[in-house]
N, C-alpha and C positions, 0 to 999 in steps of 0.2 A: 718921141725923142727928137722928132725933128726940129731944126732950128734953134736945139738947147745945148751950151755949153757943158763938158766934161770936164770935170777938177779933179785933178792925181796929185796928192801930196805922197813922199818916199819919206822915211825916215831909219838910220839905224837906230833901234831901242835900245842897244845893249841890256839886254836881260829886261821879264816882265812878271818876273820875279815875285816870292812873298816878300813881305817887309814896307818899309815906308815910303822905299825908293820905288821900287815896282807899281803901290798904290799912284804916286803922283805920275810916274809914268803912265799909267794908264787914264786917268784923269786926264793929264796930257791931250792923252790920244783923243777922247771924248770929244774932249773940246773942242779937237778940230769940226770933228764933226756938228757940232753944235751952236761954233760960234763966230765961223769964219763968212766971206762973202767974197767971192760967192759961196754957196754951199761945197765943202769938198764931198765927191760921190764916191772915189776910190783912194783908201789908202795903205799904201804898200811897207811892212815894218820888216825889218834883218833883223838878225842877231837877236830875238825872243829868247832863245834856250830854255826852252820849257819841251819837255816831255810831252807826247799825246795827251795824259792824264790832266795836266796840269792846264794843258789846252783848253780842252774842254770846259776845265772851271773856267780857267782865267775869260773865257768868250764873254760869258754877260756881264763883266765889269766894261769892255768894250764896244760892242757893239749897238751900234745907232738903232733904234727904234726901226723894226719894221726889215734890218737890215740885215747882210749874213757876213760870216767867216771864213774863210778858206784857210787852215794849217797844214802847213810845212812844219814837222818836226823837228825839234833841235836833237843832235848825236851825242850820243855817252861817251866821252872821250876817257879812257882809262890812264890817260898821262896826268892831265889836270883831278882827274876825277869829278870833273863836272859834265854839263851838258853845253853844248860850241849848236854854232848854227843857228838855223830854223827861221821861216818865213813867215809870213803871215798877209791874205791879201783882204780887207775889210771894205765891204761894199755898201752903198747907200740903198734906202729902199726904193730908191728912183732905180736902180741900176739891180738890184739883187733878183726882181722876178726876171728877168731880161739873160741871165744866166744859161748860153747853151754847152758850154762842155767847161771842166776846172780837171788839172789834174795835177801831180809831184813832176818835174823834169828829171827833179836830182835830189835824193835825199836830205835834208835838210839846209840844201841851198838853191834849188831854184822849183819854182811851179809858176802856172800859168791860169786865166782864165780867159772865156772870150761869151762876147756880150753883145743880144742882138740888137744895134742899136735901131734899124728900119728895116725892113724888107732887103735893102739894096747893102746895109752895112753891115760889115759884123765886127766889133775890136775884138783885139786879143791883146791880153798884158801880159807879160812875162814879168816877176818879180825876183829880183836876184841876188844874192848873197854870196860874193865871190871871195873864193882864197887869198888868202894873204901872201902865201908861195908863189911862185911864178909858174909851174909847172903843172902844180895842183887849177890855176886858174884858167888855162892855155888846156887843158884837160876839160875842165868845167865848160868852156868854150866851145869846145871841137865838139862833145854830148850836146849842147844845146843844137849846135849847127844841122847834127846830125840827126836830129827826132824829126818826126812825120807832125808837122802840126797841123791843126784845124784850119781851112781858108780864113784867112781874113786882114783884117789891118793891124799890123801890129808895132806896139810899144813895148820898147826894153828898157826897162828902171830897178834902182835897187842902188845897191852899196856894190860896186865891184871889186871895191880894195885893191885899185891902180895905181900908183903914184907914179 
């Protein structure tokens, strides 16, 4: 890894859904991987709303050859009666054996990975999916600040829903 550039593209998905919108959404996604330059090796998506089940499926329409997935669940909201949330952090196969800890921060809006890049390095990403409330997100915040995390170098991306 030494001496090689790291590429992180962020995007909100909103929803990756069945149907025709969800297919080119993820197509989308593909692509980056596929056809950008430099190669993107990490990419971090919000707002999935797909259930663990649907995860699961949905992973090999996404993911890069060689490469892995990390989900963050999206939550059942009983108001909407859909599913809100959920993360997802997609890694290249340059980067996915390299993987020493991945875990949830916050239920379906933040998790984390970190990745040893040499001996001397280790990243960590936090991917993040913040509330649209003020309080609900100042909440989200205060949990992040407050977890024990893994040494290393870290980057914080995501959608925070700040204006």
């Amino acid at each position: 890894m030494k001496g090689k550039i790291i590429t992180i593209a962020t995007q909100n998905s909103r929803c990756l859904g069945q149907g025709f919108i969800g297919r080119r959404k993820r197509k989308e996604i593909k692509h980056l991987f596929n056809h950008t330059t430099p190669k993107t090796d990490i990419i971090l998506l919000q707002e999935t709303k797909l259930p663990e089940v649907a995860c699961l499926k949905q992973a090999r329409f996404i993911e890069n050859k060689g490469g892995t997935s990390l989900w963050n669940e999206g939550s059942f909201s009983a108001r909407s009666g859909r599913f809100t949330g959920g993360t997802r952090i997609i890694l290249s196969e340059r980067l996915a054996t390299n993987v020493t800890n991945h875990s949830i921060l916050y239920p379906g809006r933040a998790q984390y990975v970190t990745i040893r890049l040499s001996p001397q390095l280790q990243l960590g990403v936090i991917n993040i999916y913040g509330f649209s409330d003020t309080g609900a997100r100042a909440m989200l915040r205060n949990h992040i600040a407050q977890t024990e995390l893994p040494e290393a170098e870290w980057i914080l991306a995501g959608d925070f829903n700040n204006i």
